[in-house]
C-alpha positions in Angstrom: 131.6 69.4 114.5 131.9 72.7 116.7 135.4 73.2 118.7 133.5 73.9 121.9 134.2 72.1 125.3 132.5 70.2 126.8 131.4 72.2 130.2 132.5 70.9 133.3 130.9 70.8 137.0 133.0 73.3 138.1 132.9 75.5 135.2 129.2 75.4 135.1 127.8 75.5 138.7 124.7 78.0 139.2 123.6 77.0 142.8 125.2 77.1 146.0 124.4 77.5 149.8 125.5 80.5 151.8 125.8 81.0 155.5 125.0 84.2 156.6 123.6 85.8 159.8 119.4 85.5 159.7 118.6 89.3 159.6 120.7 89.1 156.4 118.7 85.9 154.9 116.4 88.2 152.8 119.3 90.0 150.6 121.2 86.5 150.4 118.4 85.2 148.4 118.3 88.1 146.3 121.4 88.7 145.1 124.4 86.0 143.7 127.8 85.2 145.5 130.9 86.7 144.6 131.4 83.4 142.3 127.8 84.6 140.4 126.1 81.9 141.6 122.3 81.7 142.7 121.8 81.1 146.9 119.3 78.7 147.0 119.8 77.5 150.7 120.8 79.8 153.8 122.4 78.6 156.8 122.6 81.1 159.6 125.4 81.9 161.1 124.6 81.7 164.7 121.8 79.0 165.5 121.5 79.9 169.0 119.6 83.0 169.0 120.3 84.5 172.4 122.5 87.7 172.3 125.2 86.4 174.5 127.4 89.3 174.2 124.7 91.5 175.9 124.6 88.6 178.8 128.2 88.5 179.1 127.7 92.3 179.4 125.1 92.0 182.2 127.1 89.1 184.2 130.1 91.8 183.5 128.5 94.1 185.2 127.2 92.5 188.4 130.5 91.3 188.3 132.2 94.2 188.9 129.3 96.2 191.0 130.3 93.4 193.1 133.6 94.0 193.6 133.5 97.8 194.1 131.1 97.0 196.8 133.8 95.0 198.1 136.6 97.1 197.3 135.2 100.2 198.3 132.8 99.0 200.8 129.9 100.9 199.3 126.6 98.9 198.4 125.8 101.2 196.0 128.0 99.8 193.6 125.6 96.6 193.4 122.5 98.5 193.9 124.0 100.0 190.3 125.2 96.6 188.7 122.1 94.6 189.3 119.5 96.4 187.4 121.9 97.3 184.4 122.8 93.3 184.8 119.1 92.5 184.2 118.5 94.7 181.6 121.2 93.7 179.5 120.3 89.7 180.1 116.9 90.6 179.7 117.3 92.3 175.9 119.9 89.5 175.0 117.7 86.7 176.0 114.3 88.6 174.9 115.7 89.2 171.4 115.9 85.2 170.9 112.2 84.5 170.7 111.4 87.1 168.0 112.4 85.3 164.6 112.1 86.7 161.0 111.3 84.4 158.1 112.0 87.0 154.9 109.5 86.6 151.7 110.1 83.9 149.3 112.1 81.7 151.9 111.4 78.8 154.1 112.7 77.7 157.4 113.6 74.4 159.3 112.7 74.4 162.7 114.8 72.0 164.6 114.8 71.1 168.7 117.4 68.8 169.9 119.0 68.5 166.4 115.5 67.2 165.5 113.6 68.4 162.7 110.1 69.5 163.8 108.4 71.5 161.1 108.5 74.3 158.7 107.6 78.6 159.0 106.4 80.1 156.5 107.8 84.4 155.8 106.9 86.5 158.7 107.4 87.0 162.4 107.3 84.3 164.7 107.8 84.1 168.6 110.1 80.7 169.5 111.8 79.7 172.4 115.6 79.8 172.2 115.5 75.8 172.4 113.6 76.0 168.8 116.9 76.3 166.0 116.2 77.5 162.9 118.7 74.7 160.6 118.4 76.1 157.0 116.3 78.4 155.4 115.3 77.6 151.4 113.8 79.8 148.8 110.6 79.4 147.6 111.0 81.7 144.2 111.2 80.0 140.6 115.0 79.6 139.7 115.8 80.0 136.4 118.4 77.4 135.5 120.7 77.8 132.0 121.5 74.4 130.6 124.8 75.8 128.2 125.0 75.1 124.7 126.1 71.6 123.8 126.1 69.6 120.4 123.4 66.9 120.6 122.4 64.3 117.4 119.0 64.3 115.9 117.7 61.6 114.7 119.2 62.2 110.7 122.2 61.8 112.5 123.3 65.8 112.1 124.7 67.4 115.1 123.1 70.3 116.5 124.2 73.0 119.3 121.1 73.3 121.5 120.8 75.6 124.3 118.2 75.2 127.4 116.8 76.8 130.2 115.1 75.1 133.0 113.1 77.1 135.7 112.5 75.3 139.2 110.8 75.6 142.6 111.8 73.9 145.4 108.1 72.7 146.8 109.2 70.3 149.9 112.4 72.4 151.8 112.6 69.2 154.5 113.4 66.4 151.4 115.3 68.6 149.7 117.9 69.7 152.5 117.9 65.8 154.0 118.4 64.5 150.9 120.8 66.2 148.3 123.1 69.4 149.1 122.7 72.5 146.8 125.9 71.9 145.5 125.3 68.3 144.7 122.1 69.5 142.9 123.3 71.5 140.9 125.5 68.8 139.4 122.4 66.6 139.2 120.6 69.1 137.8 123.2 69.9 134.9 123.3 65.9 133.7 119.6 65.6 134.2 118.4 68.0 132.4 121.2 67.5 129.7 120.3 63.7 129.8 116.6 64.8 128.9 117.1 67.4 126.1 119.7 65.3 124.3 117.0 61.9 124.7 114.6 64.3 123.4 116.5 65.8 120.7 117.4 62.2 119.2 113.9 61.4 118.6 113.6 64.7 116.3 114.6 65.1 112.9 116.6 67.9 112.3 114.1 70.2 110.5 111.6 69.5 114.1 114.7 70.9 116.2 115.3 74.0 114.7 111.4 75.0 115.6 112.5 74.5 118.9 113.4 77.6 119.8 111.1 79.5 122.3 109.2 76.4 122.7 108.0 74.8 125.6 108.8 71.2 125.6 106.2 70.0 128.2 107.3 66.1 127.5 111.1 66.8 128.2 109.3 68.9 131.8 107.2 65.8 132.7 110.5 63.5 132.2 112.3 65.8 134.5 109.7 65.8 137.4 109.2 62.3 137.8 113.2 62.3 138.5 113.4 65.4 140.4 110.8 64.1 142.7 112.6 62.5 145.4 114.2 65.6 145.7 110.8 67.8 146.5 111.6 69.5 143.2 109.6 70.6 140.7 110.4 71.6 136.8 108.4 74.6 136.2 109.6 75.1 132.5 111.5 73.7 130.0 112.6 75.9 127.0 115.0 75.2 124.1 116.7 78.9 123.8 118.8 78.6 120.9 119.1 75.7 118.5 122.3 76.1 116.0 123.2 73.7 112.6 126.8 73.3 112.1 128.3 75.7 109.4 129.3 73.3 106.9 125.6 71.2 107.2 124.3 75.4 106.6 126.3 76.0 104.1 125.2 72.7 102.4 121.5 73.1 103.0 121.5 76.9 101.8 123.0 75.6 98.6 120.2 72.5 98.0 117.7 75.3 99.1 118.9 77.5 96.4 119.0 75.4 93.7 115.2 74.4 94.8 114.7 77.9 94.7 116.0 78.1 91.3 114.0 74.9 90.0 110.9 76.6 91.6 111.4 79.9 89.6 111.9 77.6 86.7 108.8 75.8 87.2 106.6 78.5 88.1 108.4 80.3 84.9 106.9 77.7 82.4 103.6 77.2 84.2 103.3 81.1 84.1 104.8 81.0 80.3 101.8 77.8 79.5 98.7 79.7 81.0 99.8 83.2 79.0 99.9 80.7 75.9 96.8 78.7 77.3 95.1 82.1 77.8 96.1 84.0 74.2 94.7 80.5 72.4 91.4 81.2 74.6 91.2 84.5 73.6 91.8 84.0 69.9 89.2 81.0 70.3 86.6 83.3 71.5 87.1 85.6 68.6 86.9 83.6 66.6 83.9 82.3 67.5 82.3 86.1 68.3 83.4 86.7 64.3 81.4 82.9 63.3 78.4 84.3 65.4 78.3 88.1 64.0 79.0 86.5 59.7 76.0 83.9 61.1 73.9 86.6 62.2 74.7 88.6 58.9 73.5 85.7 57.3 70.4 85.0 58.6 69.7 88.6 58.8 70.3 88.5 54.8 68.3 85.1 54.6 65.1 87.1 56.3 65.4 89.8 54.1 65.4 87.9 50.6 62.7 85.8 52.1 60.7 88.9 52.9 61.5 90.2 48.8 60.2 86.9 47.9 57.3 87.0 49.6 56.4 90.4 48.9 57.2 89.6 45.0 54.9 86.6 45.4 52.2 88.9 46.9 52.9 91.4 44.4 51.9 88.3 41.5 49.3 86.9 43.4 47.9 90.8 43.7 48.9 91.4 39.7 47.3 88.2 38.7 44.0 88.5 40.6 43.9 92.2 38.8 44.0 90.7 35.8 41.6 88.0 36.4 38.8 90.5 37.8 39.7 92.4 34.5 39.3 89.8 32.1 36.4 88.8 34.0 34.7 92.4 33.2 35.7 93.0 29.8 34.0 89.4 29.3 31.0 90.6 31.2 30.6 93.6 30.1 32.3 94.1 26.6 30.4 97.7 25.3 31.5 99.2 28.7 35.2 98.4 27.9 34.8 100.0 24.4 32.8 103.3 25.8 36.0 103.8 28.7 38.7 103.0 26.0 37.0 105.5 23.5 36.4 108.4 26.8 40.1 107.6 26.6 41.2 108.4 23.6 38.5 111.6 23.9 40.7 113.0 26.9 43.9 112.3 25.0 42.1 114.3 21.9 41.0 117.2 24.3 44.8 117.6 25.8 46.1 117.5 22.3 44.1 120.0 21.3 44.7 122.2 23.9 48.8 122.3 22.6 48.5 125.6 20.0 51.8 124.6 18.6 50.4 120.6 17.8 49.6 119.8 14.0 46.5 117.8 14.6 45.3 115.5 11.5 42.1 114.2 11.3 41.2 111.0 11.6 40.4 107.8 13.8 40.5 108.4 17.7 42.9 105.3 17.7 44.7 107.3 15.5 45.4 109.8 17.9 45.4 107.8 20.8 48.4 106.1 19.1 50.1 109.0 18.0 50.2 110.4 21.7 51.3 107.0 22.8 54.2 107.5 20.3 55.5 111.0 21.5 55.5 109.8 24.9 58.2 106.8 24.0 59.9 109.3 21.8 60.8 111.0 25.3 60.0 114.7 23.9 58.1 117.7 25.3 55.8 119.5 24.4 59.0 122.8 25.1 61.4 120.6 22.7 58.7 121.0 19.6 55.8 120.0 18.0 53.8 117.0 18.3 53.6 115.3 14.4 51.0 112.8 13.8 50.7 111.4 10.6 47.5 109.8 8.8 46.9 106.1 7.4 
C-alpha cells in the first residue's frame, strides 16, 4: 500500500471566487490567485456603477463657487462652479450606463436585489438601477482529481490519477445554488466517488489501459449529478494509473518466467519442425532415388525387350531365308549345282591369279575346299603360299 495522504479539502482546492473591480473581470478569469487557484466566479467590487467621487467633485464645487460668491460677493464664482459641477456629475453618472461583459464570462443582472436575466461578452447600455451581482466564466475548466489508491475488482490497489474538464452552462443555478468554494469540494468527492465506483468494476489488467482514455460512462455518471448545479462534465480522463511496487515486482517475475516457458516452448516447437523438416527432406530423397533406379529400370526393361524383338525379327527374317532357299534348291535343283560350280570357278580363277600358289589338279570341290581351308587357317596370301593337296 503506498505511504501517500490522503488529500484534504484544503490542501486540494482548485476553484474560488474573487472580487475585483469590473474593468478588471477579464484578467481575473485569466489568470489564478495568489493561492494558484482557478477564478471561476467574479464579484465586482462596486455594484453601484455611478462614479460618485466625480459627483462628490461636482457638488464640491458648486459648493464652494457658492461660497466665494458669498464671501467675495462676486457671482462669477458660481457662474464658474455650476458648469464644472455639471460636467463632473454628468461624466460620473454617464459612465454608469456603459457596461463591459469581457469574453468567455457571463453576467447577472439584478434590480432591487432581484435577479432579472443574463448578458452575454460585449458592451451594454443599463441604467444605474440595473446591478451587475456576479459574473461566471464560460471557458472549459480543467479540473485535476490527485492521485489516490483505489481497488479493482482482483482486489489489488492501484494509484489512479484523473482529470475532469467542465463548463458551467446555466451561471443563474449555479451562483443560487452552490458557492465556488463549496464546489469545488463537491466536485473533488464526486468525481473521486465516480472513478473509484468505476475502477472497482475493472480488473486490474483493464485499469492500467486506462491511461489517456476517455471514460465516457464515468462523464455520463457525473452529469446527471452535476446537473442541479447547471454543470456540465466535458471530459473525463484517467491520466496516470500506477500498480504498487511489490504487486510489480511480483507480476514482472510471473511475466518472466512465462517469458522463459515461452522461449522454451517455441525452442522445442522450433527444434520438432527442423526434425519434422530434415525427415521430409530425407523422405523426398529417398523417394527421387526410388523413382530415378525405377526409371533405370524400365528404361533397361525397354531396351532388352527391343533386343528381343529385334533377335526374334532377326529368326523370323533367317528362317524365312532359309525356307525360300530350300524352296529353290527343291525347285530348281540343276540351277543350284551350275551357281555352286560358277563358285568354285571364281575361287579357281583368284587362285590362279596368286603366282606364288602351288595349284594341283583336280576336282573343283577340291579346290573350292582347299581355299575354304586357308581362309580358317587365318593366313595371307603375304605370310606364304597356299598348299593344297590331292585325294
Amino acid at each position: 500500500m503506498s505511504d501517500q495522504p490522503e488529500i484534504s479539502f484544503d490542501d486540494s482546492a482548485q476553484l474560488t471566487q474573487v472580487q475585483v473591480p469590473l474593468d478588471e473581470a477579464a484578467d481575473a478569469f485569466a489568470h489564478k490567485d495568489v493561492n494558484g487557484q482557478t477564478p471561476i466566479v467574479m464579484v465586482p467590487t462596486h455594484a453601484n456603477r455611478i462614479r460618485n467621487e466625480f459627483v462628490l467633485a461636482g457638488l464640491g464645487a458648486l459648493v464652494i463657487g457658492i461660497l466665494l460668491d458669498i464671501l467675495l460677493n462676486q457671482v462669477v464664482w458660481v457662474l464658474i462652479g455650476i458648469p464644472i459641477s455639471i460636467a463632473l456629475i454628468i461624466f460620473g453618472v454617464y459612465r454608469s450606463f456603459i457596461v463591459r461583459i469581457p469574453e468567455g464570462a457571463v453576467a447577472l443582472m439584478t434590480r432591487g436585489g432581484r435577479y432579472q436575466r443574463d448578458l452575454p461578452p460585449g458592451t451594454h447600455i443599463l441604467p444605474p438601477w440595473f446591478v451587475l451581482s456576479h459574473l461566471v466564466t464560460s471557458r472549459q475548466i480543467p479540473y485535476d482529481i490527485p492521485a489516490a489508491e483505489m481497488l479493482t475488482m482482483d482486489n489489488v490497489r492501484v494509484t489512479v490519477d484523473g482529470l475532469i474538464t467542465f463548463i458551467i452552462t446555466n451561471p443563474y443555478k449555479f451562483i443560487y445554488s452552490i458557492s465556488a468554494s463549496d464546489f469545488d469540494h463537491v466536485l473533488f468527492a464526486v468525481c473521486k466517488e465516480g472513478l473509484r465506483t468505476r475502477v472497482r468494476e475493472m480488473t486490474i489488467n483493464d485499469v492500467i489501459r486506462l491511461t489517456g482514455i476517455e471514460m465516457e460512462d464515468v462523464r455520463q455518471n457525473l452529469n446527471t449529478r452535476m446537473e442541479d448545479y447547471g454543470v456540465c462534465i466535458v471530459k473525463v480522463n484517467v491520466m496516470d494509473a500506477r500498480l504498487p511496487d511489490e504487486f510489480m515486482q511480483s507480476r514482472e517475475g510471473r511475466q518472466l518466467a512465462a517469458l522463459q516457458q515461452l522461449e522454451q516452448a517455441e525452442t522445442q516447437r522450433l527444434a520438432k519442425l527442423r526434425q519434422a523438416n530434415q525427415e521430409e527432406l530425407a523422405r523426398q530423397e529417398l523417394n527421387a532415388r526410388m523413382k530415378r533406379e525405377k526409371e533405370e529400370l524400365q528404361l533397361q526393361i525397354y531396351q532388352a525387350e527391343l533386343r528381343q524383338k529385334l533377335v526374334e525379327m532377326e529368326a523370323e527374317t533367317e528362317k524365312f531365308r532359309l525356307a525360300n532357299l530350300e524352296k529353290r534348291l527343291k525347285a530348281y535343283p540343276v540351277a543350284a549345282d551350275w551357281e555352286a560350280q560358277v563358285a568354285q570357278l571364281a575361287v579357281a580363277r583368284a587362285l590362279a591369279g596368286n603366282t606364288r600358289a602351288f595349284l594341283q589338279i583336280g576336282d573343283a570341290s577340291d579346290i573350292v575346299r582347299a581355299f575354304m581351308l586357308r581362309n580358317t587357317t587365318g593366313k595371307s596370301e603375304d605370310e606364304g603360299d597356299t598348299l593344297v593337296e590331292k585325294d
